[in-house]
PDB file of N, CA, C and O in Angstrom:
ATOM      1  N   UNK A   1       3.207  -3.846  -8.243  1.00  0.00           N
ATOM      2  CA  UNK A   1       2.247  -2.797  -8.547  1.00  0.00           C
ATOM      3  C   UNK A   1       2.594  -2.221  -9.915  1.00  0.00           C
ATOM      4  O   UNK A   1       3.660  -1.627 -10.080  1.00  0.00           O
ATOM      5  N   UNK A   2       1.902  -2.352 -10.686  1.00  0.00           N
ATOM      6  CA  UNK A   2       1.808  -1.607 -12.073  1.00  0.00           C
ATOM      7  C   UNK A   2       2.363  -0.174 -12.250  1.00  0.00           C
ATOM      8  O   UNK A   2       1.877   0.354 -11.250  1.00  0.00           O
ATOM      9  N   UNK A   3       2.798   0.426 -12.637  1.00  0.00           N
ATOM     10  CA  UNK A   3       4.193   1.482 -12.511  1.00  0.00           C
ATOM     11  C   UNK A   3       2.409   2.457 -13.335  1.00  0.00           C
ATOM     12  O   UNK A   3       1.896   3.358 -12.670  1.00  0.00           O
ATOM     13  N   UNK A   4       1.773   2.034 -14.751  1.00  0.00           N
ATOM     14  CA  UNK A   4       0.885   2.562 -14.978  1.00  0.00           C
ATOM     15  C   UNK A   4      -0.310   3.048 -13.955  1.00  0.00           C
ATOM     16  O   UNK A   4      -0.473   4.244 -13.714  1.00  0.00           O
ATOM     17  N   UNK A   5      -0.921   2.285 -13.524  1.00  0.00           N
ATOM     18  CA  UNK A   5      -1.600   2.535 -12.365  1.00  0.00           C
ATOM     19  C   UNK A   5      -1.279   3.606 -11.429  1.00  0.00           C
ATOM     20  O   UNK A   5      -2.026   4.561 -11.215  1.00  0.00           O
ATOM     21  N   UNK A   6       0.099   3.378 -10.760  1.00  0.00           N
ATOM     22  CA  UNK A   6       0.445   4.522 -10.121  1.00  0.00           C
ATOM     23  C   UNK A   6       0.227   5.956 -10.594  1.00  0.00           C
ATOM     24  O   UNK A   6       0.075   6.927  -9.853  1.00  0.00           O
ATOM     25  N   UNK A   7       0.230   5.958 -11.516  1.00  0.00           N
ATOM     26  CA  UNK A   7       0.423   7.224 -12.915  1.00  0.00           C
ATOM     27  C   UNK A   7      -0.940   8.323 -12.429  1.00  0.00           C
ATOM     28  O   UNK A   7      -1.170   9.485 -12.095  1.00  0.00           O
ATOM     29  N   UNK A   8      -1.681   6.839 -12.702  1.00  0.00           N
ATOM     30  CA  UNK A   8      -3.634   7.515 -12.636  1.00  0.00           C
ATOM     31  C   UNK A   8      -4.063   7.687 -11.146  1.00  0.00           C
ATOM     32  O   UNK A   8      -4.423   8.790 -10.736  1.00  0.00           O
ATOM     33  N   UNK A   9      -4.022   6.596 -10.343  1.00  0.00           N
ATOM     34  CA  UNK A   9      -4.403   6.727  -8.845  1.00  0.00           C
ATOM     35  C   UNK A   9      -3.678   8.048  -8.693  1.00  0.00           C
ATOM     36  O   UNK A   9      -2.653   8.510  -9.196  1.00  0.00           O
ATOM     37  N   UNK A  10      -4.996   8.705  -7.407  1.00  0.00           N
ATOM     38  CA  UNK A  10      -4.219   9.498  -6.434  1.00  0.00           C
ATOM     39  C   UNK A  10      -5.103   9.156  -4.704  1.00  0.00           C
ATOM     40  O   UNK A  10      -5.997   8.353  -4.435  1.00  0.00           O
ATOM     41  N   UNK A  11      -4.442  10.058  -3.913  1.00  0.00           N
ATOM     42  CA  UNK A  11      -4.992   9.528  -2.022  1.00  0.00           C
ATOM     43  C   UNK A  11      -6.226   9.980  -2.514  1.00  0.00           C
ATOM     44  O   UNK A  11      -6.381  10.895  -3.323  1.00  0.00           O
ATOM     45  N   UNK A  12      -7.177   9.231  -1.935  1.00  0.00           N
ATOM     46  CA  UNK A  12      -8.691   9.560  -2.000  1.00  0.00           C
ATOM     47  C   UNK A  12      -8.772  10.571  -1.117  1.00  0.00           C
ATOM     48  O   UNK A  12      -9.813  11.216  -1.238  1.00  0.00           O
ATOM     49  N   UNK A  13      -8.013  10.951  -0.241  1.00  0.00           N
ATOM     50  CA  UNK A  13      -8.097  12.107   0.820  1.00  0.00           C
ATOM     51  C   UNK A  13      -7.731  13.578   0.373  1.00  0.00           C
ATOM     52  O   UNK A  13      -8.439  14.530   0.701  1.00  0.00           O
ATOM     53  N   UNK A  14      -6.639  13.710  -0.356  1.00  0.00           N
ATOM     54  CA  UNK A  14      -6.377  14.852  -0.882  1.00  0.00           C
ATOM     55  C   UNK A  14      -5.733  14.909  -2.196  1.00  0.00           C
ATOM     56  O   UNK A  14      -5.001  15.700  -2.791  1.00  0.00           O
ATOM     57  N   UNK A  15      -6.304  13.724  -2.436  1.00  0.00           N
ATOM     58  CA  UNK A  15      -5.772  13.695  -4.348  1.00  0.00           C
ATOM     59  C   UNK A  15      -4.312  14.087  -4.429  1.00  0.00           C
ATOM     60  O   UNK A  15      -3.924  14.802  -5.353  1.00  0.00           O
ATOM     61  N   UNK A  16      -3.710  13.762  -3.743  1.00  0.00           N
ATOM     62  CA  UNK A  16      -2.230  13.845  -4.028  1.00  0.00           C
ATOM     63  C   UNK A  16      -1.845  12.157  -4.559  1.00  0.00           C
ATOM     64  O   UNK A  16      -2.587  11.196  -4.760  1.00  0.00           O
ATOM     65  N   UNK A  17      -0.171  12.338  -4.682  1.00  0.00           N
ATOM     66  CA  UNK A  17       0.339  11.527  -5.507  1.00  0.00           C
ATOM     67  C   UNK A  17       0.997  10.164  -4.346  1.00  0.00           C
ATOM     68  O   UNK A  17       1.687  10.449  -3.367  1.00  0.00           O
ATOM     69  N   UNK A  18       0.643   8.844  -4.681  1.00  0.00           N
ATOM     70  CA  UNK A  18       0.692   7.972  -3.682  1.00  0.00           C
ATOM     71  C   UNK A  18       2.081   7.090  -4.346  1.00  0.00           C
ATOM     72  O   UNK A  18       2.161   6.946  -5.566  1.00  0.00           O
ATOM     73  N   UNK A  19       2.731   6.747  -3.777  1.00  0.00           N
ATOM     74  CA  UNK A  19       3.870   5.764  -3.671  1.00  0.00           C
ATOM     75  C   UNK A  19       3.851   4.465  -3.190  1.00  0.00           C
ATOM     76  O   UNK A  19       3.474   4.212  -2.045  1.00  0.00           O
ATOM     77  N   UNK A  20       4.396   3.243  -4.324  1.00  0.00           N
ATOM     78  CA  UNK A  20       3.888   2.218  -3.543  1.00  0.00           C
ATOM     79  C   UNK A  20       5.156   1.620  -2.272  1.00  0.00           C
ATOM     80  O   UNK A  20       6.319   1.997  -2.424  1.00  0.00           O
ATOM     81  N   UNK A  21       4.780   0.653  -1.018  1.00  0.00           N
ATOM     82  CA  UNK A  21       5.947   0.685  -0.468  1.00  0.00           C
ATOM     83  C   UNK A  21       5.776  -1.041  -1.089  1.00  0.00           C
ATOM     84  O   UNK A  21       4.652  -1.433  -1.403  1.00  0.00           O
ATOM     85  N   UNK A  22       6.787  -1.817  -1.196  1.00  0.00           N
ATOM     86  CA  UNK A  22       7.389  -3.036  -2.128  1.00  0.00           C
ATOM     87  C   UNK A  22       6.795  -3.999  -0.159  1.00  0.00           C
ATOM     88  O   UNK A  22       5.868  -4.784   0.040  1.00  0.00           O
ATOM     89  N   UNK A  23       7.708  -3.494   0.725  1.00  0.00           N
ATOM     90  CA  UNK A  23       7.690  -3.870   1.951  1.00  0.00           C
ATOM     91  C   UNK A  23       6.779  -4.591   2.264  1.00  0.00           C
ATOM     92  O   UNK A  23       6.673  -5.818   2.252  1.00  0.00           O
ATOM     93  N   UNK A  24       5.810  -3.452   2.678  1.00  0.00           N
ATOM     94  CA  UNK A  24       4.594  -3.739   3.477  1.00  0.00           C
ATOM     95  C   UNK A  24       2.848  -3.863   2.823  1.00  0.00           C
ATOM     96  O   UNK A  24       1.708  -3.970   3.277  1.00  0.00           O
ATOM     97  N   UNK A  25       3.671  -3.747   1.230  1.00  0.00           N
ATOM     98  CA  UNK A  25       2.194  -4.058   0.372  1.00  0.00           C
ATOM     99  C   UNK A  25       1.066  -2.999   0.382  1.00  0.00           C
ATOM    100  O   UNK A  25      -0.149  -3.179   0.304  1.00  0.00           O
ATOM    101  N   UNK A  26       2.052  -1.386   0.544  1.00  0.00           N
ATOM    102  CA  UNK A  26       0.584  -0.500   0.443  1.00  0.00           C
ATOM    103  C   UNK A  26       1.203   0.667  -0.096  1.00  0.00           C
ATOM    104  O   UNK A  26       2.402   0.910   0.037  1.00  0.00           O
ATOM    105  N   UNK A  27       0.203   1.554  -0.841  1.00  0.00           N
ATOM    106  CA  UNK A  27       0.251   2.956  -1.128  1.00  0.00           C
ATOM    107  C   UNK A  27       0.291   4.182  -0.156  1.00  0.00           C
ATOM    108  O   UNK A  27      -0.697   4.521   0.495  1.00  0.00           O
ATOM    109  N   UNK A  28       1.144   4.636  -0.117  1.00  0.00           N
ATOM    110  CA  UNK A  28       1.738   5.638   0.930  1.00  0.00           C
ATOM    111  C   UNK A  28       1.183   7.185   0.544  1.00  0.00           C
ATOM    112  O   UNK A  28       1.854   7.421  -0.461  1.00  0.00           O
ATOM    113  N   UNK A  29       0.498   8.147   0.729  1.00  0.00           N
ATOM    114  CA  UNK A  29       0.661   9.388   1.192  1.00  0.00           C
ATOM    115  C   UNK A  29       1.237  10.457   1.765  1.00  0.00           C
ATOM    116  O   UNK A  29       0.701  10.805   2.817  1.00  0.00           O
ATOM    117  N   UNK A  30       2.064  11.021   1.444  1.00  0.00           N
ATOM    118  CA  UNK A  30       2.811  11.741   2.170  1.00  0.00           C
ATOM    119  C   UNK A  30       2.460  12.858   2.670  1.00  0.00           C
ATOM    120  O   UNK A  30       2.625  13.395   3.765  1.00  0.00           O
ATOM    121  N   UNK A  31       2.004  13.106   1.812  1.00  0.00           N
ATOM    122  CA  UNK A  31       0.918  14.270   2.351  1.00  0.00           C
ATOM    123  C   UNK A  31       0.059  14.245   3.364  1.00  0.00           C
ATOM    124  O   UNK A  31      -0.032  15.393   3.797  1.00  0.00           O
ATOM    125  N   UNK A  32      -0.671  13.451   4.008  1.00  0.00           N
ATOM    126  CA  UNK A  32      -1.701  13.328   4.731  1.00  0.00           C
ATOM    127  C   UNK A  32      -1.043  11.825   5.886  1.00  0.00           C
ATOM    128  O   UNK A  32      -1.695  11.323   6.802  1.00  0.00           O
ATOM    129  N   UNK A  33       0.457  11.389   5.423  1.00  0.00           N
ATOM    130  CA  UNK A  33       0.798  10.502   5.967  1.00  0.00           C
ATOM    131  C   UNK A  33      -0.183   9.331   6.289  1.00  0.00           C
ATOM    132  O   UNK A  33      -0.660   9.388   7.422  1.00  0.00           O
ATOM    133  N   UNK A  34      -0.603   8.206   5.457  1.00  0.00           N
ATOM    134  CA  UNK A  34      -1.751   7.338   5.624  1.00  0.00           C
ATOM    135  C   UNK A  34      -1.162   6.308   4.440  1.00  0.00           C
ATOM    136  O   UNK A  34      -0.692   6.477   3.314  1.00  0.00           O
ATOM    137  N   UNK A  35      -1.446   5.118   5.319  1.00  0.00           N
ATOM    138  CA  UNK A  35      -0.938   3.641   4.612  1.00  0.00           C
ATOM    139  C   UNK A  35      -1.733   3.824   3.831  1.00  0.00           C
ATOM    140  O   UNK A  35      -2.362   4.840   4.127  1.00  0.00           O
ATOM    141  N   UNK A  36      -2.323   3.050   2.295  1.00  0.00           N
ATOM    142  CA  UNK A  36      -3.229   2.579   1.813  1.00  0.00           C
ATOM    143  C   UNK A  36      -2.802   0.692   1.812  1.00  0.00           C
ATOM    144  O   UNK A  36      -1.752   0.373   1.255  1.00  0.00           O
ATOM    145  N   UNK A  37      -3.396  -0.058   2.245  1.00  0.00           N
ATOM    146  CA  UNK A  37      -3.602  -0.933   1.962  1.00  0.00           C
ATOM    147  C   UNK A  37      -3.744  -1.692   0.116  1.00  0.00           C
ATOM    148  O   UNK A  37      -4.468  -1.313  -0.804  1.00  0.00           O
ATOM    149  N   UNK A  38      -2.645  -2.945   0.159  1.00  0.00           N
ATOM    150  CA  UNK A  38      -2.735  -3.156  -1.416  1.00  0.00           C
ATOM    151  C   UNK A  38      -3.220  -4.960  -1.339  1.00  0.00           C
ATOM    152  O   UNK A  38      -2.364  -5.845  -1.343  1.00  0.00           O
ATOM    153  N   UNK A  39      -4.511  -5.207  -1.282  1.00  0.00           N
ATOM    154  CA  UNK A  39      -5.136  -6.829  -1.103  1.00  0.00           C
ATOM    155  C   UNK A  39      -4.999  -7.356  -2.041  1.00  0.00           C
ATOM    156  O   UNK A  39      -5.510  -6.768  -2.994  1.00  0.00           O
ATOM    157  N   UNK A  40      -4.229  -8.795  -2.399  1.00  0.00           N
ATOM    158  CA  UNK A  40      -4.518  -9.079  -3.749  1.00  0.00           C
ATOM    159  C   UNK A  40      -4.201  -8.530  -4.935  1.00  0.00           C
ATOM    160  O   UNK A  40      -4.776  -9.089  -5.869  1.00  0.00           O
ATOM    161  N   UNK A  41      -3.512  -7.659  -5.233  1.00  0.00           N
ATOM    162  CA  UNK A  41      -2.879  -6.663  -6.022  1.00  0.00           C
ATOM    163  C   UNK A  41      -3.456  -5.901  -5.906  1.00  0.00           C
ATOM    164  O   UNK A  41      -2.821  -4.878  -6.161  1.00  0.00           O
ATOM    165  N   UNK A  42      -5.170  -5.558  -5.430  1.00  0.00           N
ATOM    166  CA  UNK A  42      -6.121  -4.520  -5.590  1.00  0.00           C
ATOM    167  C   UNK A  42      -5.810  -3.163  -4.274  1.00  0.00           C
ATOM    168  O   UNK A  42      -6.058  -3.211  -3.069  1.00  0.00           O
ATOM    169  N   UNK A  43      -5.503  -2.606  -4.681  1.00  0.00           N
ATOM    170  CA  UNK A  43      -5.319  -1.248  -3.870  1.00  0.00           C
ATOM    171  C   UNK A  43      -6.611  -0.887  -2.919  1.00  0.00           C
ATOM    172  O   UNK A  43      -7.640  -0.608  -3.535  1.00  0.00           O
ATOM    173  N   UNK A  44      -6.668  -0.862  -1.511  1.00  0.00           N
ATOM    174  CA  UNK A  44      -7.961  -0.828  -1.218  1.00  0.00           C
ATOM    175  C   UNK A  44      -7.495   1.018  -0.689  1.00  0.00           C
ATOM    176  O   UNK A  44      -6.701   1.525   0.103  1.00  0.00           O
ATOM    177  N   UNK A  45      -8.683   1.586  -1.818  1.00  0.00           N
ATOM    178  CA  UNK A  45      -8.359   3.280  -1.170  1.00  0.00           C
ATOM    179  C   UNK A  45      -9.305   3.900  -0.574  1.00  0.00           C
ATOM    180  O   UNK A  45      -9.909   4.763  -1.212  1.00  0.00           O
ATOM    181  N   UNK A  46      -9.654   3.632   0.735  1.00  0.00           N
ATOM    182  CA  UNK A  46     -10.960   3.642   1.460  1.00  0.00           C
ATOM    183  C   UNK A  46     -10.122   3.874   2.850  1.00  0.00           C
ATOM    184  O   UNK A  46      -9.505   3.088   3.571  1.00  0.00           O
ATOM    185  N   UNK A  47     -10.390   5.460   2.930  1.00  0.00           N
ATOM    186  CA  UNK A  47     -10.025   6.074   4.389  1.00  0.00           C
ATOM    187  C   UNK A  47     -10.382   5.795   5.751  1.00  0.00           C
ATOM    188  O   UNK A  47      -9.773   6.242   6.722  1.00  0.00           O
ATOM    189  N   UNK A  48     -11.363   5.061   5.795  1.00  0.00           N
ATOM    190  CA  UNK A  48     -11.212   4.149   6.873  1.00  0.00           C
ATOM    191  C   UNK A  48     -10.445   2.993   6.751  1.00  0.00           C
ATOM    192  O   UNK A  48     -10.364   2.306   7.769  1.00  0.00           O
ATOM    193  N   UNK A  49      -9.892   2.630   5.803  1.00  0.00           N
ATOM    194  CA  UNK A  49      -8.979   1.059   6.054  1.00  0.00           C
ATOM    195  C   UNK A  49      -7.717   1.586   5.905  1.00  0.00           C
ATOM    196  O   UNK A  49      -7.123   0.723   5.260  1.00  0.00           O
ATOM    197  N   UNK A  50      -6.832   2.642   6.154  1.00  0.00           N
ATOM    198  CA  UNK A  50      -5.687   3.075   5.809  1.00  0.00           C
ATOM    199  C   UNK A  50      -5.465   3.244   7.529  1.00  0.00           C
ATOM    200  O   UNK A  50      -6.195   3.285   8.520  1.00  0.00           O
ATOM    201  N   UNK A  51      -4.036   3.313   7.240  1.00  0.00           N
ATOM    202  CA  UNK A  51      -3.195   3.167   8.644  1.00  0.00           C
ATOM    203  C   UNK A  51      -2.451   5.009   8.670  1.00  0.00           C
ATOM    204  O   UNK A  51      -2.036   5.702   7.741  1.00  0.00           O
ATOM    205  N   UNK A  52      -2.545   5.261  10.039  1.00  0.00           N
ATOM    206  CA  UNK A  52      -1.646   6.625  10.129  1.00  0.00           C
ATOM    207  C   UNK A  52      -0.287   6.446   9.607  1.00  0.00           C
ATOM    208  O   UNK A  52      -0.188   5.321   9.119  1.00  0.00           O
ATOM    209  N   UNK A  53       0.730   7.082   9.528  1.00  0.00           N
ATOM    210  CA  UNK A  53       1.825   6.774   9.592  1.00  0.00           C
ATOM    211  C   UNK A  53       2.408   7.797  10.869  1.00  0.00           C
ATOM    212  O   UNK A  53       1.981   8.915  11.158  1.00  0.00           O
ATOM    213  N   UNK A  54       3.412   7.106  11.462  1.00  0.00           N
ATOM    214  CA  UNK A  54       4.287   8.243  12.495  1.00  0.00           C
ATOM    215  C   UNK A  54       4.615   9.486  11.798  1.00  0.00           C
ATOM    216  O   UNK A  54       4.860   9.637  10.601  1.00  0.00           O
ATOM    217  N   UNK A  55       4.589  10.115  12.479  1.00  0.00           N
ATOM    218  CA  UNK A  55       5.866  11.285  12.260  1.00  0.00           C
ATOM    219  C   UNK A  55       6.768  10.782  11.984  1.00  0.00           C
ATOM    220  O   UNK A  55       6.996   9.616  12.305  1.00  0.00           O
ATOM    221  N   UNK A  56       7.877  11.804  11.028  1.00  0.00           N
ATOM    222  CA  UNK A  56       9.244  10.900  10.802  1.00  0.00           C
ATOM    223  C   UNK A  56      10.061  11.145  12.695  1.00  0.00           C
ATOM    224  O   UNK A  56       9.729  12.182  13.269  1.00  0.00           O
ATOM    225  N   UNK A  57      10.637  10.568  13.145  1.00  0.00           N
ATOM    226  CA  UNK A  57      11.359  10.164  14.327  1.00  0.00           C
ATOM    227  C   UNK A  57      10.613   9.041  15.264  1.00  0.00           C
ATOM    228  O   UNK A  57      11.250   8.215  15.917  1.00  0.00           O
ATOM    229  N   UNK A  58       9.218   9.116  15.247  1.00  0.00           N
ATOM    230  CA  UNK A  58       8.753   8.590  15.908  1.00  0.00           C
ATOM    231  C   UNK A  58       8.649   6.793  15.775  1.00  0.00           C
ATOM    232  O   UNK A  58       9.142   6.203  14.813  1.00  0.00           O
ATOM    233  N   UNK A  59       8.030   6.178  16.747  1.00  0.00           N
ATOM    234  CA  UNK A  59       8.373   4.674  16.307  1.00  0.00           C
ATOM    235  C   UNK A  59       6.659   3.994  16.445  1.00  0.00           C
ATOM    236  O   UNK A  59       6.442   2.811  16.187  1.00  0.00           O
TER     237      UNK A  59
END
């Protein structure tokens, strides 16, 4: 993921600042806790295709 890119994107949900994870190939939210999906290098930032994330403890 382009270190630039990161810079400009933010969560389409609350315009906060997204992190990419290397792992699992998506842009993270912390704020609103929500995967973004990254297809193809293309970041898909469309709140219906994003994943919850747990709470931290939870599995």
């Amino acid at each position: 993921m382009d270190h630039r890119l990161l810079e400009i994107i933010a969560c389409p949900v609350c315009n906060g600042k997204l992190s990419y994870d290397k792992e699992n190939f998506e842009l993270i939210c912390k704020l609103d806790r929500l995967a973004f999906p990254v297809r193809d290098g293309i970041p898909v930032l469309l709140d219906h295709e994003a994943r919850e994330l747990p709470l931290d403890g939870e599995k």
